[in-house]
C-alpha positions in Angstrom: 86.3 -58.8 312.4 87.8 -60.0 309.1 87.8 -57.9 305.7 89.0 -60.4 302.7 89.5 -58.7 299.3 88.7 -61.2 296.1 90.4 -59.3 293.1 89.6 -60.7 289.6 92.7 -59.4 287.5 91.0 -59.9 284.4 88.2 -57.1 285.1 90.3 -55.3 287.4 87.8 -55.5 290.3 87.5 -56.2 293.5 84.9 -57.8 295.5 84.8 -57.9 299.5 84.1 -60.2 302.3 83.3 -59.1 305.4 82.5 -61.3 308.5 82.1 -60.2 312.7 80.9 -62.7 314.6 79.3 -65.5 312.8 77.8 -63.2 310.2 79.2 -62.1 306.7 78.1 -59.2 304.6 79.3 -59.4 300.3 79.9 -56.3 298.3 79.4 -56.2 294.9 79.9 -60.5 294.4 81.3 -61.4 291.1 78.3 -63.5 288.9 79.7 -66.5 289.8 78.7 -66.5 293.7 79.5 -70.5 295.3 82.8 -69.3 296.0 81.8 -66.4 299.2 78.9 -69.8 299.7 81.7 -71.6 300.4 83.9 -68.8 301.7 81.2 -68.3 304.4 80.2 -71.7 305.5 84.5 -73.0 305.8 84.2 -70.0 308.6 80.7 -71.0 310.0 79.4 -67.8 309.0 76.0 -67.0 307.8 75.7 -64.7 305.1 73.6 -62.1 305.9 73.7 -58.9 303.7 74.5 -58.4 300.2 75.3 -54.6 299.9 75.5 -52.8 296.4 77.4 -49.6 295.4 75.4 -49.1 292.6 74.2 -50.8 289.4 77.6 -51.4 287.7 78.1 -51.2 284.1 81.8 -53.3 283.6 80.3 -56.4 284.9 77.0 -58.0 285.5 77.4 -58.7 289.6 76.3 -61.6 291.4 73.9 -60.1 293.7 70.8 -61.8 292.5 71.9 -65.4 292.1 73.6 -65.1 295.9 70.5 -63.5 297.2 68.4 -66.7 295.7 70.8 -69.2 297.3 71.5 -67.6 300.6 68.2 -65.5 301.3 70.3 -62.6 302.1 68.8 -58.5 301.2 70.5 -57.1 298.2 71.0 -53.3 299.7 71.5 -50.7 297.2 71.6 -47.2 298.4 68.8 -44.5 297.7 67.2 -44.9 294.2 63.8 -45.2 292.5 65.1 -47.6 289.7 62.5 -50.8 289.6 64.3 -53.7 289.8 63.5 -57.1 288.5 63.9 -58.7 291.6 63.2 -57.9 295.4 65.7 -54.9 297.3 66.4 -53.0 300.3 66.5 -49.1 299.0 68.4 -47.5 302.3 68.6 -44.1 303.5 71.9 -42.2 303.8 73.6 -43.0 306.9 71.5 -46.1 307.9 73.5 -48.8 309.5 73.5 -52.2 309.2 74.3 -54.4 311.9 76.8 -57.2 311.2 78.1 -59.3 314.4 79.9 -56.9 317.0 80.4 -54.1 313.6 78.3 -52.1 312.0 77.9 -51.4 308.2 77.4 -47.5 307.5 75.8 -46.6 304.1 76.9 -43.1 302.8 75.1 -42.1 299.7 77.6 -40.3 297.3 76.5 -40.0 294.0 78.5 -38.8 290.6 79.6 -41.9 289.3 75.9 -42.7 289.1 72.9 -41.4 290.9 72.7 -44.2 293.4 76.2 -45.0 293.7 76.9 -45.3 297.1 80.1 -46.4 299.3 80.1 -48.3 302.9 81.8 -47.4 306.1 82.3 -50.5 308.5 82.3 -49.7 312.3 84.2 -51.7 314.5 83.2 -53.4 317.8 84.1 -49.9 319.4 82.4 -47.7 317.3 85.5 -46.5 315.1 85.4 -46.1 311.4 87.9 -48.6 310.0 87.1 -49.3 306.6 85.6 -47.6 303.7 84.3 -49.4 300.8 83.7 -47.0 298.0 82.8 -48.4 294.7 83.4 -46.5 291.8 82.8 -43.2 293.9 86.7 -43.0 294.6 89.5 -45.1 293.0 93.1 -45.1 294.2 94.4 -42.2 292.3 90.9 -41.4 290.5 87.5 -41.7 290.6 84.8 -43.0 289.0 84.0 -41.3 285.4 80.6 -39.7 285.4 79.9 -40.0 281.7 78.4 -44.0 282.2 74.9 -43.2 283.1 73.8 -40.8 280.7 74.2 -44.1 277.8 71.4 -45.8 280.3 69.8 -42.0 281.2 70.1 -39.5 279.0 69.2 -36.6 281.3 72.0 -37.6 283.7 74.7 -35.4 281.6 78.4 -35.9 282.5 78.5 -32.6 283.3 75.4 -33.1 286.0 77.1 -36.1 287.2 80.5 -34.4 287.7 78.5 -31.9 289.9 77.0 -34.2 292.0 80.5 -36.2 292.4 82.2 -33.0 293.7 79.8 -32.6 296.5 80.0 -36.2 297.8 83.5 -36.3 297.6 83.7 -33.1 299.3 80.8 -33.7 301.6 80.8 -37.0 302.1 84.5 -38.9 301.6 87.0 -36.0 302.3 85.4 -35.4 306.5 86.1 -38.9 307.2 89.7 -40.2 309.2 92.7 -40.1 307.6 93.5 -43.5 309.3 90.3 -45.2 307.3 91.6 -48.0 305.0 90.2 -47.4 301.2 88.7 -50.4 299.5 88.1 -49.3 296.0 86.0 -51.2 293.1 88.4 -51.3 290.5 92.0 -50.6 290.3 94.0 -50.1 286.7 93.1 -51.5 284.1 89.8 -50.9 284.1 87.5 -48.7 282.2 85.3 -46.9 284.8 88.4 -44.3 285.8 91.1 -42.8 283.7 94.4 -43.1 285.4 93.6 -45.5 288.5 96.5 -46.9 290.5 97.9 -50.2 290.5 97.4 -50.6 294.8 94.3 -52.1 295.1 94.4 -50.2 298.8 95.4 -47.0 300.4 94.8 -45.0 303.7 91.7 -42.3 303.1 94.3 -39.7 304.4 97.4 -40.6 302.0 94.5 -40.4 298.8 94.0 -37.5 300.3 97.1 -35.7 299.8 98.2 -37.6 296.3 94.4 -37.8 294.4 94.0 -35.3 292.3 90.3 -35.2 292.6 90.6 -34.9 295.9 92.6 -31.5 296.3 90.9 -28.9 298.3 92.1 -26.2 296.2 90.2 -27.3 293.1 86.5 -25.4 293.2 83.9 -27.1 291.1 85.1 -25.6 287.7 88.5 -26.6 288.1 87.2 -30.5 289.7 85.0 -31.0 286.6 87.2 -30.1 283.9 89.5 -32.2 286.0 87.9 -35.5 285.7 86.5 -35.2 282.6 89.9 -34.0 280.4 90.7 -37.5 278.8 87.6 -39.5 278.8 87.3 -41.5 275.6 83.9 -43.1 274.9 83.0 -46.6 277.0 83.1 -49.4 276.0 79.9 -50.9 274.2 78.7 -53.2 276.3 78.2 -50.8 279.6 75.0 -50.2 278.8 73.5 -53.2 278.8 75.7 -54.9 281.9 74.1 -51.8 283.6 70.5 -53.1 282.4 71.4 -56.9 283.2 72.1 -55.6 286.8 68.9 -53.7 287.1 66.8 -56.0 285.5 67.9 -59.6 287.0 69.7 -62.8 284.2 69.8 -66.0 284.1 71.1 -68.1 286.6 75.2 -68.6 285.8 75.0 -72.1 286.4 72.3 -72.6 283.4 74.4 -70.2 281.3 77.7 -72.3 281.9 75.7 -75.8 281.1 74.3 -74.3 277.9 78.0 -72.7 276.9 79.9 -75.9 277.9 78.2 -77.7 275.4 80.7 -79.7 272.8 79.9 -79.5 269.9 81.0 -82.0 266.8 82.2 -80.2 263.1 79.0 -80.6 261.8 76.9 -79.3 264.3 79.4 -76.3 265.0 79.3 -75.3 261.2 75.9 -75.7 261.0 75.0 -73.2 264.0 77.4 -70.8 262.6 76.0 -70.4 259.2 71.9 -70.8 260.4 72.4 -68.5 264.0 74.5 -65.8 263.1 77.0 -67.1 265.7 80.3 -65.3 266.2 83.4 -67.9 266.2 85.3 -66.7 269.0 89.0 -68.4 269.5 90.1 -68.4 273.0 94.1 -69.9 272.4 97.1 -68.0 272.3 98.1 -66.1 269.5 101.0 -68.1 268.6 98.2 -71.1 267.9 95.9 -68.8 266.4 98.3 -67.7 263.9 99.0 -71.3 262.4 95.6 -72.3 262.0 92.1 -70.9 262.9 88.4 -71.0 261.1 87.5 -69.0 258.4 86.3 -65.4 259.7 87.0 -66.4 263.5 88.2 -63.7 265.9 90.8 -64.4 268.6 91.0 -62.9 271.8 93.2 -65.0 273.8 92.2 -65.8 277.4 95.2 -65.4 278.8 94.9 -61.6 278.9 92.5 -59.1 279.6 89.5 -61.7 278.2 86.3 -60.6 279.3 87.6 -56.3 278.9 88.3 -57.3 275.3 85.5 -59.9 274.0 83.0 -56.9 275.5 84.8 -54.1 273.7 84.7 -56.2 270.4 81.5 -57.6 270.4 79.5 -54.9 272.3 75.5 -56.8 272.0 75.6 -59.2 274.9 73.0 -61.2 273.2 75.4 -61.8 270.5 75.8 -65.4 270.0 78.8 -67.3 270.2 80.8 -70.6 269.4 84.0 -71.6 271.2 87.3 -72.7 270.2 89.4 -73.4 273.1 92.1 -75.6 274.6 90.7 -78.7 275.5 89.8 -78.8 279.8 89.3 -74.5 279.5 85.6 -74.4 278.4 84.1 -74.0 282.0 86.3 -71.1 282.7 85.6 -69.6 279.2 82.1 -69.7 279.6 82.4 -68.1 283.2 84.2 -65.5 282.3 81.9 -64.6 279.6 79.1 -64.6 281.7 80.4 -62.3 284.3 80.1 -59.4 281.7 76.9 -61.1 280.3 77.6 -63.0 277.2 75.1 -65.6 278.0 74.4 -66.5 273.8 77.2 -68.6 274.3 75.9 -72.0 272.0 79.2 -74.5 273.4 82.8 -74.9 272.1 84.2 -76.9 268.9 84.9 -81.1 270.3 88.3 -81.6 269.3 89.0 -77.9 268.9 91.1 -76.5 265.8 92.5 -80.3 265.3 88.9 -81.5 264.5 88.2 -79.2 262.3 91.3 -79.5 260.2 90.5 -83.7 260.2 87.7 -83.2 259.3 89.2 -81.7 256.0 87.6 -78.4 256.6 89.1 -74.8 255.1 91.1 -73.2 257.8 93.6 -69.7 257.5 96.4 -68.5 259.0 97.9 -64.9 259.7 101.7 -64.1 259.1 104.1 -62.8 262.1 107.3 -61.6 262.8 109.7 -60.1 265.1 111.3 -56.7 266.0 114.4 -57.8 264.2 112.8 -58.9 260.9 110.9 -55.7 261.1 113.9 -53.7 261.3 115.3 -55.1 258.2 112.1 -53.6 256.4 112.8 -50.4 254.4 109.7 -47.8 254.5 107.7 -50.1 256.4 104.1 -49.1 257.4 103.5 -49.6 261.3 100.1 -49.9 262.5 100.2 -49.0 266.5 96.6 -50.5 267.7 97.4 -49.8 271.4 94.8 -47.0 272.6 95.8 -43.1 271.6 96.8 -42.4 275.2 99.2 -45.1 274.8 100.7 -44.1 271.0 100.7 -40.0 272.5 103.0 -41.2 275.5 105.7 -43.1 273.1 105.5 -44.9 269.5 107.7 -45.6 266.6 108.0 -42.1 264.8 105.7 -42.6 261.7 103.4 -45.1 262.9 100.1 -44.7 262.0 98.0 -45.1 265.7 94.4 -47.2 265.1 93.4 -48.1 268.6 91.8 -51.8 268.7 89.3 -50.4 271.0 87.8 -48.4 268.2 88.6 -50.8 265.3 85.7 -49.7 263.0 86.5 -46.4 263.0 90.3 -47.1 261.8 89.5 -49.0 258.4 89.9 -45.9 256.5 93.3 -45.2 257.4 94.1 -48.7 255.9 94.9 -48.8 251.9 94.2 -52.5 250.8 96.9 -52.7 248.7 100.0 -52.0 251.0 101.1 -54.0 253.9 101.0 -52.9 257.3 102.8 -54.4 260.2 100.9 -54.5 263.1 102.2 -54.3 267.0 100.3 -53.4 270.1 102.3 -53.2 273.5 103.4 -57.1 273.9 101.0 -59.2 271.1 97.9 -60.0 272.4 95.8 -57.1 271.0 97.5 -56.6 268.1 96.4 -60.0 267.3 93.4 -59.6 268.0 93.2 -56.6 265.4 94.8 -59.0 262.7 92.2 -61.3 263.1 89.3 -59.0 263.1 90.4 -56.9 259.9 91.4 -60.3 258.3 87.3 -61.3 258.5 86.6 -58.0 256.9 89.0 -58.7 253.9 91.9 -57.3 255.1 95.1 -59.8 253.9 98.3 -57.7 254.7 98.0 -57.1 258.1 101.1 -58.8 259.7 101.3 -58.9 263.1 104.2 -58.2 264.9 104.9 -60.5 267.7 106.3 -59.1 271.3 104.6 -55.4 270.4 106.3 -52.1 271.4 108.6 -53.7 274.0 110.0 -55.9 271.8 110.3 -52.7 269.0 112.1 -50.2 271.7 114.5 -52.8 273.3 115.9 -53.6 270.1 116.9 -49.9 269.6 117.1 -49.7 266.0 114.3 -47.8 265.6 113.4 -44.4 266.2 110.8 -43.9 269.2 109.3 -40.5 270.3 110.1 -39.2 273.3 108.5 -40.3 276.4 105.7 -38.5 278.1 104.2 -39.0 280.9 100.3 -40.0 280.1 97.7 -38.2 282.2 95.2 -41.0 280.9 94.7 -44.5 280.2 91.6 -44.8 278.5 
């Protein structure tokens, strides 16, 4: 029996292999599904079930493109959703057989309604592994504030309910020995304060989750969990609808997105479509020279977290610019939170476009030093509130990039602000953004907060310990 974890970093999520005896079973595949093809076939397996904890809203999951190629059930757990492709709806505590091991579905909803988690059963009958989606997190579990944005009967506070029972019920009867495979770790947004370990023991969860202590009754559990939500991100709702409803295959999307595109063409589809000019480079590229009104978010960092937050409408279309030999992986990455609009990239890239004698801007930066040297200067700290609460520059003004819009009235036009997130890459992001809008002092301060508190000559608040990271 073989259990293979593939975490993708830049979603914070983690898919699973699992393989007895010749035959494989995938849990919640990434869009992009050759990979567990190939994965399967290297081991002269046959993939056999494709099992679902629920309809996920950070990600659009590869369930129906790897059902089409390899023929294998999707299995979701009990729901009366209609789907825009064929499913196995299973009872609670049906098995599924998978070589010498069993597969065990226990419904446990909360996160959603038909969020559900997976027990596999050895060859002698013992609970090994439990495979629990957004239901239970290392150190957290899932928020039950998504599925009322797709629902709006399905309150947080129904949710919360229902999560306290299956956790109770459901989760906290099984061995302490059982090895936790969670669906997301930290950095993502479907839990509040999730751990970095991207695996645990049920029993050691047990004793340090807070959502999992016996003493809380369902009061205490619900105001638990639901203390420091912030609102999702925009996108969830329409991942969640892209994962009910079936997409288009990813390898059309990535032909259509990986198409270059000469200067003319590029300028042309920008101005007629409404495209969104999205720069992929670093920041310290960006900064000396990028297209008029053109947004970066670096794909180096949290990409496909960030473009979604931003952009929100996943039919919002896009153009590219990108180092040269990075468009495949750009347009992959987009489409696993479904940004399929995706009309190709810039041929040439930013070098093109300034040969081509074509208006380009650039945004100022500096360093924690030069900043220091600034008298009275006004700081702009766009890293999220939980973030600014737990330590910041005293007198920094906190606008958290995640909810951009809403901080444009704490910005006076005619003063300079100088801009830092935790390291650059957001911060830059916010520069960019407001810069489009008509905002032209906005510097951006390059190596964030770090670079800001190891300098020591400024004053930072104490440090508290955050009880959130949304």
């Amino acid at each position: 029996m073989n259990i293979e974890q593939i975490y993708t970093g830049c979603l914070a999520q983690g898919a699973y292999y699992i393989e007895s005896n010749g035959e494989a079973a995938i849990i919640d595949p990434l869009r992009e599904v050759q990979a567990y093809i190939d994965m399967a076939a290297e081991r002269g397996a046959t993939i056999k079930y494709i099992f679902e904890t629920h309809f996920h809203a950070d990600f659009v999951s590869g369930h129906v493109d790897l059902s089409k190629k390899t023929g294998a059930p999707i299995v979701f757990g009990p729901t009366t959703m209609k789907t825009g492709y064929d499913m196995l709806v299973a009872e609670d505590g049906q098995e599924f057989e998978l070589g010498n091991a069993k597969v065990r579905l226990i419904h446990t909803p909360g996160h959603t309604t038909e969020s559900s988690c997976y027990v596999l059963v050895d060859e002698h009958g013992k609970d090994t592994a439990l495979f629990s989606g957004d239901t239970l997190f290392n150190g957290d579990v899932g928020r039950p504030d998504l599925a009322q944005k797709v629902i709006a009967e399905l309150t947080q506070d129904k949710l919360a309910s229902m999560l306290f029972d299956s956790l109770r019920d459901k989760i906290m009867p099984l061995a302490n020995d059982i090895i936790v495979y969670p669906g997301h770790g930290a950095g993502s947004a479907c839990g509040k304060n999730m751990s970095d370990e991207t695996t645990d023991t049920l029993g050691n969860q047990k004793l340090t989750n807070y959502a999992l202590n016996p003493e809380l009754d369902r009061a205490a559990f619900k105001a638990a969990i639901l203390d420091g939500l912030t609102p999702p991100p925009g996108y969830f709702p329409h991942n969640v609808l892209m994962n009910i409803g079936g997409y288009e295959a990813i390898d059309e999307v990535i032909k259509k997105g990986t198409t270059a595109l000469e200067v003319r063409t590029f300028e042309t589809i920008a101005a007629e479509t409404g495209a969104k000019i999205l720069d992929t480079r670093a920041a310290d590229d960006f900064e000396k020279a990028f297209i008029p009104n053109s947004i970066n978010i670096g794909i180096d960092g949290s990409f496909a977290n960030w473009v979604g937050v931003i952009f929100q409408d996943v039919k919002q279309p896009l153009l590219i610019v990108a180092d040269e030999g990075r468009e495949e992986e750009i347009a992959t990455r987009l489409a696993r939170i479904g940004f399929d609009k995706n009309k190709g990239f810039l041929k040439g890239g930013i070098e093109a476009w300034q040969n081509a004698g074509k208006t380009f801007n650039t945004i100022e930066s500096l360093d924690a030093e030069a900043l220091a040297k600034i008298e009275n200067a006004n700081i702009l700290d766009v890293r999220k509130s939980s973030e600014h609460m737990s330590e910041h520059v005293i007198g920094s003004i906190n606008a958290p990039l995640d909810y951009y819009k809403d901080q444009l009235a704490k910005i006076d036009t005619n003063k300079t602000y100088y801009v830092h997130c935790a390291g650059g890459y957001r911060s830059m992001i916010f520069v960019s953004l407001l810069k489009g809008l008509g905002y032209d002092n906005l510097i951006n301060v390059k190596g964030g907060f770090s670079e800001i508190k190891s300098l020591g000559k400024f004053q930072v608040s104490e440090y508290i310990c955050p009880t959130t990271m949304l």
